[in-house]
VOPAGU-2260 file (C-alpha; in pm, 1 decimal, decimal comma):
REM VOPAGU-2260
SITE   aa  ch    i         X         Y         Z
SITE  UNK   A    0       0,0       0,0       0,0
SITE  UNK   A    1     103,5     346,3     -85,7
SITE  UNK   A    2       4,0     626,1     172,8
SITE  UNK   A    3      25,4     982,1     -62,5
SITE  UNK   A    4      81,4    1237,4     166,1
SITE  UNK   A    5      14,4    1634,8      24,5
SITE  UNK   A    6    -377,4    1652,7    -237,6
SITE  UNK   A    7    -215,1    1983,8    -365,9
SITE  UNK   A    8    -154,5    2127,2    -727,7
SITE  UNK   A    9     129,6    1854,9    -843,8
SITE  UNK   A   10     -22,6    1590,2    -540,6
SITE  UNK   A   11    -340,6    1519,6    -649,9
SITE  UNK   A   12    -235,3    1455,9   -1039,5
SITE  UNK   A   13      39,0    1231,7    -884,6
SITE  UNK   A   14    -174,4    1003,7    -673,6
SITE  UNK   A   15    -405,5     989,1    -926,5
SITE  UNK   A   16    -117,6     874,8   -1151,4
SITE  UNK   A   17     -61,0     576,1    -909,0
SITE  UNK   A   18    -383,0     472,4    -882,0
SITE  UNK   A   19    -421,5     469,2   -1259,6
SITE  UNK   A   20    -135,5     236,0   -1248,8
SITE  UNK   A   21    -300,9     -32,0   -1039,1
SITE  UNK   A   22    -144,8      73,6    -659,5
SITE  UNK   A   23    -377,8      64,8    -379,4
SITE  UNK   A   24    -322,6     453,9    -282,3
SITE  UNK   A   25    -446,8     626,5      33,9
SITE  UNK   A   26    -441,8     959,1      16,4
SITE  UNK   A   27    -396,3    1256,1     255,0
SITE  UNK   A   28    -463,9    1650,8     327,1
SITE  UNK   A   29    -416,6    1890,0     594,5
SITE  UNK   A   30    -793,5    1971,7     560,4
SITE  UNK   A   31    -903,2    1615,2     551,2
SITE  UNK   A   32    -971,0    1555,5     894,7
SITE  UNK   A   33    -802,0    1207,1     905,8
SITE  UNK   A   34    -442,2    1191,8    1136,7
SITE  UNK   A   35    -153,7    1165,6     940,7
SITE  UNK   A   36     -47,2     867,5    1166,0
SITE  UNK   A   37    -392,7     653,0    1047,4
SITE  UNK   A   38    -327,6     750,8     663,9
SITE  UNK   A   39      19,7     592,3     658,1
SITE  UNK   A   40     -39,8     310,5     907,5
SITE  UNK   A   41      87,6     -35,9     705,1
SITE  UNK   A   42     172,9     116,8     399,5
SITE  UNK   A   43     507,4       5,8     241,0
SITE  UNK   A   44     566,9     347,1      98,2
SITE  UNK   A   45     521,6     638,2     208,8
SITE  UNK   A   46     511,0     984,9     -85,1
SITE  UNK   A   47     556,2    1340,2      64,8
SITE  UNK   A   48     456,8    1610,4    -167,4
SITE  UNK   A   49     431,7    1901,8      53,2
SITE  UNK   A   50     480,2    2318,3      36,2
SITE  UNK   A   51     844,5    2337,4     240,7
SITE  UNK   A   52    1049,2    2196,1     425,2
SITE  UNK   A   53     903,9    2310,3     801,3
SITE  UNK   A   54     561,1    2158,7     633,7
SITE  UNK   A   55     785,8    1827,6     561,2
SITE  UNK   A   56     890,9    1777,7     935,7
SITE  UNK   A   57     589,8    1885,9    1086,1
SITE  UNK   A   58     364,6    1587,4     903,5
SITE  UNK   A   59     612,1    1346,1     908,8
SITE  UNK   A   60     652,7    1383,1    1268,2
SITE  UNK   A   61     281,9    1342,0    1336,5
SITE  UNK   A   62     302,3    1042,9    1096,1
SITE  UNK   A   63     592,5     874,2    1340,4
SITE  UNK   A   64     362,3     660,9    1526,5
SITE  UNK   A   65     188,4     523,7    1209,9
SITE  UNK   A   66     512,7     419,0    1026,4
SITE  UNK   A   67     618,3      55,1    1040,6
SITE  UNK   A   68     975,1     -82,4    1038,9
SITE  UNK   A   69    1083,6    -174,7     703,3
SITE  UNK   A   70     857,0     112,8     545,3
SITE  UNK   A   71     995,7     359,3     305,7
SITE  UNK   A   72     947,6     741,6     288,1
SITE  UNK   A   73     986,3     924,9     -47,5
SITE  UNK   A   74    1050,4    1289,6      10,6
SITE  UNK   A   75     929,1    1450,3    -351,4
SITE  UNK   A   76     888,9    1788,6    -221,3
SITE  UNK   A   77    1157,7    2009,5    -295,5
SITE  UNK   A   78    1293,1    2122,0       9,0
SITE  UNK   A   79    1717,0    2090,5      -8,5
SITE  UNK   A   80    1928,7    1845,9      84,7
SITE  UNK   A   81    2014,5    1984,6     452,0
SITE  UNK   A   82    1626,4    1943,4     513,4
SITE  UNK   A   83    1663,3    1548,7     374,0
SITE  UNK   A   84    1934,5    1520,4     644,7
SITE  UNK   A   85    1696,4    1619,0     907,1
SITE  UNK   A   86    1492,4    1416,2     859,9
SITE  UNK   A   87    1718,9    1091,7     816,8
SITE  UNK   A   88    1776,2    1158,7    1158,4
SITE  UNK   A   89    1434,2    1178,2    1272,2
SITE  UNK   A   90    1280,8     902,1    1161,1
SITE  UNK   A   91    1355,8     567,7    1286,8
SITE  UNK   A   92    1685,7     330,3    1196,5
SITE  UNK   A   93    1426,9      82,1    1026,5
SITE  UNK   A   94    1252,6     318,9     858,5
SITE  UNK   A   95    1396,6     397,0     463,4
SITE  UNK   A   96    1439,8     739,2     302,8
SITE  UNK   A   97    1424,7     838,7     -29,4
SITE  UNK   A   98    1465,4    1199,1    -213,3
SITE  UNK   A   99    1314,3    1226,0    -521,3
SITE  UNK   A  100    1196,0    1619,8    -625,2
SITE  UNK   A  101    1072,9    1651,5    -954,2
SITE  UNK   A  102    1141,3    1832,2   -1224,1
SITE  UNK   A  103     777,6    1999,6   -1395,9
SITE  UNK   A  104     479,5    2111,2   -1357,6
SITE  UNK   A  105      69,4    2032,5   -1323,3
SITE  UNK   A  106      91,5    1930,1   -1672,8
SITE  UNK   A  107     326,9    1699,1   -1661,1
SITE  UNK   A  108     229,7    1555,9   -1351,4
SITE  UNK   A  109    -109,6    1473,0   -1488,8
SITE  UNK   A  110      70,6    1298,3   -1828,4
SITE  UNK   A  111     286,5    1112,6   -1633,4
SITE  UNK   A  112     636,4    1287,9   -1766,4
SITE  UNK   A  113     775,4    1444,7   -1480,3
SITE  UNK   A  114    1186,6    1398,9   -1441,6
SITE  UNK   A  115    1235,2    1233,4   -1082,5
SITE  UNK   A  116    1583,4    1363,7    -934,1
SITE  UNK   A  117    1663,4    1034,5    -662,0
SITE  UNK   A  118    1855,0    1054,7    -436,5
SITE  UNK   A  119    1927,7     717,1    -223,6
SITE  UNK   A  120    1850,2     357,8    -195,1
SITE  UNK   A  121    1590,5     344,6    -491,6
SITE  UNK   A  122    1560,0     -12,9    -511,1
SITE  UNK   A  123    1239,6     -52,4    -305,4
SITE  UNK   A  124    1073,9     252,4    -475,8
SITE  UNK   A  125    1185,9     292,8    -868,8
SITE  UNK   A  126     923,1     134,8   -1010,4
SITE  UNK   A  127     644,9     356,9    -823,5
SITE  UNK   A  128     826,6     604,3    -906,6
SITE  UNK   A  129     842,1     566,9   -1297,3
SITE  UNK   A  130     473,8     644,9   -1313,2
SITE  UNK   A  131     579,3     985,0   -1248,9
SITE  UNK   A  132     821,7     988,9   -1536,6
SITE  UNK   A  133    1192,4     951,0   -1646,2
SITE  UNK   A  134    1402,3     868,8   -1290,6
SITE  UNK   A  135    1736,2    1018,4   -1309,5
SITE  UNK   A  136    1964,8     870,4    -999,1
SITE  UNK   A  137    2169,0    1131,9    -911,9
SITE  UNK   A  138    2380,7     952,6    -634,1
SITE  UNK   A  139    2322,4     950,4    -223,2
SITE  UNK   A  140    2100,0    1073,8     -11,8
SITE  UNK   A  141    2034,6    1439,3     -73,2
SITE  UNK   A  142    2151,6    1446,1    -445,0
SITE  UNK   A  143    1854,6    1404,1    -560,7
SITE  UNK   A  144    1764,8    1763,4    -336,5
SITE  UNK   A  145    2066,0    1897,4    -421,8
SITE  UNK   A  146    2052,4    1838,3    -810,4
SITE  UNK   A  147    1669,3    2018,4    -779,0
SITE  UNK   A  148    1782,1    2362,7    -661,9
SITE  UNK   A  149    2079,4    2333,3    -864,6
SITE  UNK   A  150    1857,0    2329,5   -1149,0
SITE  UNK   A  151    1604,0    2581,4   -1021,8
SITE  UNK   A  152    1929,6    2820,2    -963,3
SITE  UNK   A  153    1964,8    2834,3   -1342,6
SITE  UNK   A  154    1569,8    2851,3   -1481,7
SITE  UNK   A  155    1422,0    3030,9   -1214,5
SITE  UNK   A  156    1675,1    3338,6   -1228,0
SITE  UNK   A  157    1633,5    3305,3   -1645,4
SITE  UNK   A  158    1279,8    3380,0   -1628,7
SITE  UNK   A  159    1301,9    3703,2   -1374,9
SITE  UNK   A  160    1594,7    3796,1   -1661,2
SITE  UNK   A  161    1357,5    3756,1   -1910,9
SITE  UNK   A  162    1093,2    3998,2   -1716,3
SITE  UNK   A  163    1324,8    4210,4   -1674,3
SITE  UNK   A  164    1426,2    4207,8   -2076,1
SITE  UNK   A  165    1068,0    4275,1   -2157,3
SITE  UNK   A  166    1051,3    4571,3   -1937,1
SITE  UNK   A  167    1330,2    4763,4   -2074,0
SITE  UNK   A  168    1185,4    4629,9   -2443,7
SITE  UNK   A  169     843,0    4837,8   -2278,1
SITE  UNK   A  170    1041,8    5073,2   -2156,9
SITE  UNK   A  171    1245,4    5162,7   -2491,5
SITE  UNK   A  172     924,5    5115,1   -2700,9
SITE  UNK   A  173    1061,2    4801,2   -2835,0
SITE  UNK   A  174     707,6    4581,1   -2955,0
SITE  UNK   A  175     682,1    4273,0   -2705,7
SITE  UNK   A  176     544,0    4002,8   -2972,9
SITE  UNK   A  177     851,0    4087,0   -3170,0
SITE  UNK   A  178    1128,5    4107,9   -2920,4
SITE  UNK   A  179     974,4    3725,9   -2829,3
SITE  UNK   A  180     986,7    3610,0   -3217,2
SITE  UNK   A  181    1381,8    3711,5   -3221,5
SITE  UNK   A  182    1423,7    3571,3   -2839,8
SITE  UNK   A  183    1278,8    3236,7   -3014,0
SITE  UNK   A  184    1543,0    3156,3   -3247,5
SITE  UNK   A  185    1824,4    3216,3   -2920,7
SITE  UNK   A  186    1885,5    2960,3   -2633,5
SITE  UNK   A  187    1616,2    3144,6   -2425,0
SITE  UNK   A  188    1337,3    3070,4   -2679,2
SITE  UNK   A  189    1095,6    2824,8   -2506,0
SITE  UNK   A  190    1139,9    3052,9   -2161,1
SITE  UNK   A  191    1058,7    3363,8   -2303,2
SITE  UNK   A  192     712,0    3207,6   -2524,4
SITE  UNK   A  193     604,4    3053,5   -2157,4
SITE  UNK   A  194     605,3    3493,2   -2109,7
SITE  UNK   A  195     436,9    3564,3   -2402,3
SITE  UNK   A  196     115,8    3555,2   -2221,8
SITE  UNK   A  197      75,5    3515,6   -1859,3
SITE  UNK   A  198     -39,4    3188,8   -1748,2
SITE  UNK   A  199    -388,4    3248,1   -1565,8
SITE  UNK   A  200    -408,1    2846,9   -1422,5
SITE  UNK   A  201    -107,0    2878,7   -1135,1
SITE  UNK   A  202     156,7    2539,6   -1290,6
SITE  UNK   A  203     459,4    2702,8   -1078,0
SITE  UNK   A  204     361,6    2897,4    -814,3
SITE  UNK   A  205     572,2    3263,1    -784,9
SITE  UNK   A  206     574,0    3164,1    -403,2
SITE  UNK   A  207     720,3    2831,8    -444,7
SITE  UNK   A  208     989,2    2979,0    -721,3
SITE  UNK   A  209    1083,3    3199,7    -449,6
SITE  UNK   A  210    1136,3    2964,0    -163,4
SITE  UNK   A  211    1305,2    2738,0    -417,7
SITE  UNK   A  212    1544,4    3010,0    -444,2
SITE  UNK   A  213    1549,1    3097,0     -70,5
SITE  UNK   A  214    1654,0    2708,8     -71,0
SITE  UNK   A  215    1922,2    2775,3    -251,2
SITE  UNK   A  216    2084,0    3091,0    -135,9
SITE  UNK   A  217    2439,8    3072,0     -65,5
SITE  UNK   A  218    2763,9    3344,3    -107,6
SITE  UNK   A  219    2813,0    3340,0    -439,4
SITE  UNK   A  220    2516,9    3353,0    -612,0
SITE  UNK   A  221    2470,8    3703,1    -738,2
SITE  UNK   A  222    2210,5    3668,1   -1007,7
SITE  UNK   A  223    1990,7    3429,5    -808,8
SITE  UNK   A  224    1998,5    3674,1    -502,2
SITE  UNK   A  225    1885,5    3940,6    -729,1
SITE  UNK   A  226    1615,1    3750,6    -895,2
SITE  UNK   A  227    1541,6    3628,3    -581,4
SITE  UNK   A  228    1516,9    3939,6    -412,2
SITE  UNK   A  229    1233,1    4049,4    -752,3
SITE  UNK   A  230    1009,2    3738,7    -621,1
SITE  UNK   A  231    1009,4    3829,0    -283,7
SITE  UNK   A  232     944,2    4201,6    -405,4
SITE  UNK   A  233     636,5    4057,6    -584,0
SITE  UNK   A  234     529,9    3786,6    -347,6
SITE  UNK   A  235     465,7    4053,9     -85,6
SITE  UNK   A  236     234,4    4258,1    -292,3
SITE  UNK   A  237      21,2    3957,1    -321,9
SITE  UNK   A  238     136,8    3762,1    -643,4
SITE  UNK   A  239     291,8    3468,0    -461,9
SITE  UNK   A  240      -2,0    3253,5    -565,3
SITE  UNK   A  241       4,1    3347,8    -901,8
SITE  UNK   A  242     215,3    3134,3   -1170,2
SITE  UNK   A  243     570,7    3226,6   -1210,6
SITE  UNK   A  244     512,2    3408,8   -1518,9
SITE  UNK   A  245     321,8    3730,8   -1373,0
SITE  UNK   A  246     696,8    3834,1   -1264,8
SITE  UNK   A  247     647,2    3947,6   -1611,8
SITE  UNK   A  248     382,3    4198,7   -1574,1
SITE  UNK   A  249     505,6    4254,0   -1237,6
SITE  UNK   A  250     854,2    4406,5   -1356,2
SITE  UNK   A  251     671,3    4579,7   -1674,7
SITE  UNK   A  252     448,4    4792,9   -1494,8
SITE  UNK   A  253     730,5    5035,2   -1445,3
SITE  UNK   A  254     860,4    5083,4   -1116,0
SITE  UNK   A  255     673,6    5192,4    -786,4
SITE  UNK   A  256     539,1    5531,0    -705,0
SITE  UNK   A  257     773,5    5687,5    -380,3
SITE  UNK   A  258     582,8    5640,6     -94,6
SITE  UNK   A  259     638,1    5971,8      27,5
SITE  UNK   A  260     314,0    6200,9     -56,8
SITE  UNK   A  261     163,6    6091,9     317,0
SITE  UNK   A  262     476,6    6228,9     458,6
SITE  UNK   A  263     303,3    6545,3     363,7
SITE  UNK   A  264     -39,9    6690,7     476,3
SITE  UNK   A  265    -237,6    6885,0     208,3
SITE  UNK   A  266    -130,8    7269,2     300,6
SITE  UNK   A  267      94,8    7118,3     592,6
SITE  UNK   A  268     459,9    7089,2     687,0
SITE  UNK   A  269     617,6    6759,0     659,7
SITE  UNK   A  270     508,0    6503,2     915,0
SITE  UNK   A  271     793,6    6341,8    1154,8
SITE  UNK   A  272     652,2    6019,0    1144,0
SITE  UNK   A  273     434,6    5826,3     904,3
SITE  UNK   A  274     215,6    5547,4    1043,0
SITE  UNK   A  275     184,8    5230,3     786,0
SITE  UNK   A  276     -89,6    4936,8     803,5
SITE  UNK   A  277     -41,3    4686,9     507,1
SITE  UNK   A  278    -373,4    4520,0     436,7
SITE  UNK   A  279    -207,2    4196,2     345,8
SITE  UNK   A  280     -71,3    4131,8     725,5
SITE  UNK   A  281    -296,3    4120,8    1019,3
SITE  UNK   A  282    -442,7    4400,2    1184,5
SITE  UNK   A  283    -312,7    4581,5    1430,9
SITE  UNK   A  284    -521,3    4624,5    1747,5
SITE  UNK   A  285    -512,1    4941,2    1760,6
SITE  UNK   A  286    -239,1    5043,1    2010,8
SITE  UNK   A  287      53,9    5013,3    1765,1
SITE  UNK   A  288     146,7    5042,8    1370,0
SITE  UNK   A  289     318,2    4759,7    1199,6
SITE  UNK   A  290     588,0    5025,7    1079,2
SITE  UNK   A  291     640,2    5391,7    1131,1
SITE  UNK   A  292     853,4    5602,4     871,3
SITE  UNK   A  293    1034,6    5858,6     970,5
SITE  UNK   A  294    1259,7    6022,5     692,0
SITE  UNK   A  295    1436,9    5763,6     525,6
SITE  UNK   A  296    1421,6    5550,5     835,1
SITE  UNK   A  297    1139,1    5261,2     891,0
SITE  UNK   A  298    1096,0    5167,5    1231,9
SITE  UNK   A  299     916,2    4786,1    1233,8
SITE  UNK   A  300     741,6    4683,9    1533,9
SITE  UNK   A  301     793,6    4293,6    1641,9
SITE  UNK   A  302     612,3    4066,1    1414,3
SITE  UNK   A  303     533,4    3734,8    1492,7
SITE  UNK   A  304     311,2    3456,9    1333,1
SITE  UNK   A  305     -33,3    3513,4    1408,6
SITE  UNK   A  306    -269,3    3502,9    1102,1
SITE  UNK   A  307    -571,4    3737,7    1028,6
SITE  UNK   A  308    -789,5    3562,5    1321,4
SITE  UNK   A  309    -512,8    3593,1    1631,4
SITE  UNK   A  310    -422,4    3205,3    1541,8
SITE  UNK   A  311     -76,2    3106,1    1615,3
SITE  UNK   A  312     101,0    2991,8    1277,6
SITE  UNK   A  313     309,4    2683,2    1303,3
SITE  UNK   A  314     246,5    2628,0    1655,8
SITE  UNK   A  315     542,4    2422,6    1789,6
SITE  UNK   A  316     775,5    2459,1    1480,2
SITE  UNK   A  317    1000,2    2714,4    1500,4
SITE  UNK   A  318    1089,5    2727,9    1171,9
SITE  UNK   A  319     760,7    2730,6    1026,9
SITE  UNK   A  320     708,5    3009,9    1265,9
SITE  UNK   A  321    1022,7    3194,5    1178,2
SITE  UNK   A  322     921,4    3179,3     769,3
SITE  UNK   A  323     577,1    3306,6     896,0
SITE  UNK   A  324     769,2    3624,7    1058,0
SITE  UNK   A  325     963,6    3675,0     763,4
SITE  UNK   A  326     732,5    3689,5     470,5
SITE  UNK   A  327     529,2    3928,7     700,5
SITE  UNK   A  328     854,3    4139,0     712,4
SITE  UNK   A  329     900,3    4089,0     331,4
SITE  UNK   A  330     590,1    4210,7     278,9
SITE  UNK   A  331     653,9    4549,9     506,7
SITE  UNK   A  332     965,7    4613,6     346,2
SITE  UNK   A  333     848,1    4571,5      -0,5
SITE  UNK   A  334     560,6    4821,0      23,2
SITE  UNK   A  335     829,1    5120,0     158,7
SITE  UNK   A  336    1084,1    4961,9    -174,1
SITE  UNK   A  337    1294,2    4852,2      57,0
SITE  UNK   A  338    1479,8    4489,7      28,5
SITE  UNK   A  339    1677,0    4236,6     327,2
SITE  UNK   A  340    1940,3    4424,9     256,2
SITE  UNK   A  341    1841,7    4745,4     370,8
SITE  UNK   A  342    1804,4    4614,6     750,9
SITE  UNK   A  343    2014,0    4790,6     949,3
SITE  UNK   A  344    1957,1    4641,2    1273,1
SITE  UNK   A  345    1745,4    4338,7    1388,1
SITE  UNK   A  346    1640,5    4243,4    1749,6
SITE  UNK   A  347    1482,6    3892,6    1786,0
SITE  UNK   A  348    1334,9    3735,8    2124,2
SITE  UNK   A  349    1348,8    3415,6    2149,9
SITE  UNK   A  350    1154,5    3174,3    2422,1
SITE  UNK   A  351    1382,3    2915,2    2427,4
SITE  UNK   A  352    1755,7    3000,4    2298,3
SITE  UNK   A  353    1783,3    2647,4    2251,0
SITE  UNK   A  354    1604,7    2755,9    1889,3
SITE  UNK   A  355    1842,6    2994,0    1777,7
SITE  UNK   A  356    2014,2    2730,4    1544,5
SITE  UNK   A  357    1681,0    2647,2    1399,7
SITE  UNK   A  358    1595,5    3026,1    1373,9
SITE  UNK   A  359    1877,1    3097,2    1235,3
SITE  UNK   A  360    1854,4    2856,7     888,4
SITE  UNK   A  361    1548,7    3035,2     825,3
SITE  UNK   A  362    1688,1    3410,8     895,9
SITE  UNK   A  363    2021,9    3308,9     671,1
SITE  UNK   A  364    1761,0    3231,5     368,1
SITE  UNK   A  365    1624,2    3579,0     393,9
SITE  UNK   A  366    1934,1    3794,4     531,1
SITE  UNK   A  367    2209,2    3680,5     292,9
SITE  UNK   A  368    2441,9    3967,0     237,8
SITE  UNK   A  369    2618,8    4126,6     478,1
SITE  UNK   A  370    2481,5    4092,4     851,1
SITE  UNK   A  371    2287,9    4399,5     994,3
SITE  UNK   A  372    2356,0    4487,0    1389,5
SITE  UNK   A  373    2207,1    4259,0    1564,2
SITE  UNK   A  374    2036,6    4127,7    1896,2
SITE  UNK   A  375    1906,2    3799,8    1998,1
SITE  UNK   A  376    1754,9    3755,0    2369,2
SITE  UNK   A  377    1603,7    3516,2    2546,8
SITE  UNK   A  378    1256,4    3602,4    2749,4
SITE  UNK   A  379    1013,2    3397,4    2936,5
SITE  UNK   A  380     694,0    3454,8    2756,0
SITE  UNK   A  381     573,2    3658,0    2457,3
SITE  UNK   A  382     224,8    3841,2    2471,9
SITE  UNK   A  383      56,1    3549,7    2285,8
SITE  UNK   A  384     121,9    3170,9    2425,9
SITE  UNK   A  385     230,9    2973,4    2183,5
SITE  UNK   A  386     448,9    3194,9    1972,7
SITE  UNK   A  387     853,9    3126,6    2002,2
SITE  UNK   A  388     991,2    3439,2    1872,4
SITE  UNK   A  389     963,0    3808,7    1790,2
SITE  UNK   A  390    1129,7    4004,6    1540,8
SITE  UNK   A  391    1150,4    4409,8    1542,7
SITE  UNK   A  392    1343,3    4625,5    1290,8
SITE  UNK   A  393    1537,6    4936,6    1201,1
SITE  UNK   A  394    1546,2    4964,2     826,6
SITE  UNK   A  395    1725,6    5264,0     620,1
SITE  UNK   A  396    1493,0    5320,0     303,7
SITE  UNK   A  397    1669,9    5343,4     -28,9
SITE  UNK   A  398    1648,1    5694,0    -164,6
């Protein structure tokens, strides 16, 4: 038996896949109401096809009691090969482990021609998983991961330099159907006709482009920082559910207006400091702002991860709670055009310090240039049980 675990926009084409095939499938979803623990209980295999990697750990920790020795997990999420690592170690000796990302999209994953990167023992599992597609071994444990954001370091970045292309081709009054016919007979051809029009069904999520990215940050890569740092510009004004390919019409609507006309009361004197309220984060109750301007300086109150209805977000995980904290703060920055890089100083509290290691793969993903001043303490409670950490800001504003 085959336990599918993750009904979303490549899982549900997947399992169907495997059913199709003759496999007795039971499937799984976080809205399903079923425990994660009874959904994989005596299956042989177990297939992960979740958002990230703090989504990863948190089911597959749940499904613990439910796995039997001799049982195989096959992580085909794409969450990097330090996340595989993790959880090597935390699921039982007897217990296999297989990475095997993919390579496509909905499409694909419907037709059955998906590219499976493995990484692992792929004995027990290769023939499950060639009703997915071609399966490429790429070597040990976490090369199958690792061979995934390697790739998504080249195509990802190539599409937010195409967006860009077609923005100076706006820009210059250079005709977009055109500057695509002469783009088709060059390398970049089949990107830049996947831009030609928008796609309005979501195959690659902008979101997951960008945390595939995030995935792969490290020193030296320049261009993927700075198309990484475009997604996360466009992700926090709302797109990150849209398919990869509105970066296009994200980038071509010229850039953003200077936020600076409330600094300025009609018939007034400038005002010292600007209150701002993004819709897209949670409200405020009243006695603070999310972020106060002042000049060129943005002063960020401590965010933590609450959603819209006072709900703690990844209660338990601090990871998942961390990512919360920081796509809120992605989204603050990106409204005053300001990036990561423009944090001057960052104070977190933590509730445990114990977490700081954890905290800090998920600030290192976000914060990759050079490190802003910095605090981390330790208190004994934060005004909302439940949450692990806080996060306040200084930020200088880019002129």
């Amino acid at each position: 038996m085959i336990a599918f675990l993750g009904q979303g926009r490549m899982g549900a084409p997947m399992a169907r896949r495997l059913v199709a095939a003759g496999h007795k499938v039971t499937t799984w979803r976080r809205s399903g109401g079923v425990p994660v623990a009874t959904a994989v209980d005596g299956a042989d295999l177990v297939i992960t096809m979740l958002s990230d990697p703090a989504a990863v750990r948190e089911v597959l920790t749940a499904a613990l009691p439910g796995l039997r020795p001799g049982a195989t997990v096959v992580e085909m999420s794409t969450i990097g090969p330090e996340a595989v690592g993790e959880l090597r170690a935390l699921l039982p000796p007897g217990v296999g482990l297989v990475d095997a990302p993919v390579l496509g999209s909905v499409g694909p994953a419907a037709e059955g021609t998906l590219t499976v990167l493995a990484g692992g023992d792929v004995r027990d599992c290769r023939e499950v998983l060639a009703v997915f597609g071609a399966v490429r071994e790429c070597g040990p444990l976490g090369s199958g991961a690792a061979m995934k954001l390697a790739v998504m370091s080249a195509l990802v970045p190539a599409q937010v330099l195409l967006a860009e292309t077609f923005a100076y081709g706006e820009a210059h009054g250079v005709d977009r159907g055109a500057l695509i016919d002469v783009l088709s007979g060059t390398p970049l051809g089949v990107l830049a006709d996947r831009l030609r029009v928008p796609s309005e069904q979501t195959r690659y999520s902008l979101a997951h482009a960008t945390k595939d990215l995030e995935l792969g940050a490290w020193d030296g890569a320049t261009m993927a920082t700075a198309a990484r740092a475009r997604l996360q510009e466009a992700r926090a004004a709302g797109l990150g559910e849209h398919d990869l390919t509105a970066i296009a019409a994200h980038l071509g609507g010229g850039p953003h207006a200077p936020a600076t006309t409330a600094d300025r009361p009609a018939g007034g004197p400038a005002r010292r400091a600007v209150p701002h309220n993004l819709s897209t984060i949670p409200a405020t109750n009243g006695m603070y702002s999310h972020a106060v301007r002042v000049g060129d300086m943005l002063y960020v109150s401590g965010q933590a991860a609450f959603d819209e209805h006072g709900n703690i977000v990844g209660e338990g995980s601090m990871e998942a709670q961390a990512e919360h904290v920081f796509q809120v703060i992605a989204r603050i920055l990106a409204d005053q055009g300001a990036s990561f890089g423009d944090i001057a100083f960052i104070r977190t509290y933590l509730t445990d310090m114990e977490d700081r290691v954890a905290y800090g793969r998920v600030r290192r993903k976000y914060i990759t240039g050079t490190a802003p001043a910095s605090t981390t303490v330790e208190v004994s409670k934060l005004f909302m049980p439940g949450l692990l950490l806080e996060v306040d800001l200084i930020v200088a504003l880019p002129r």
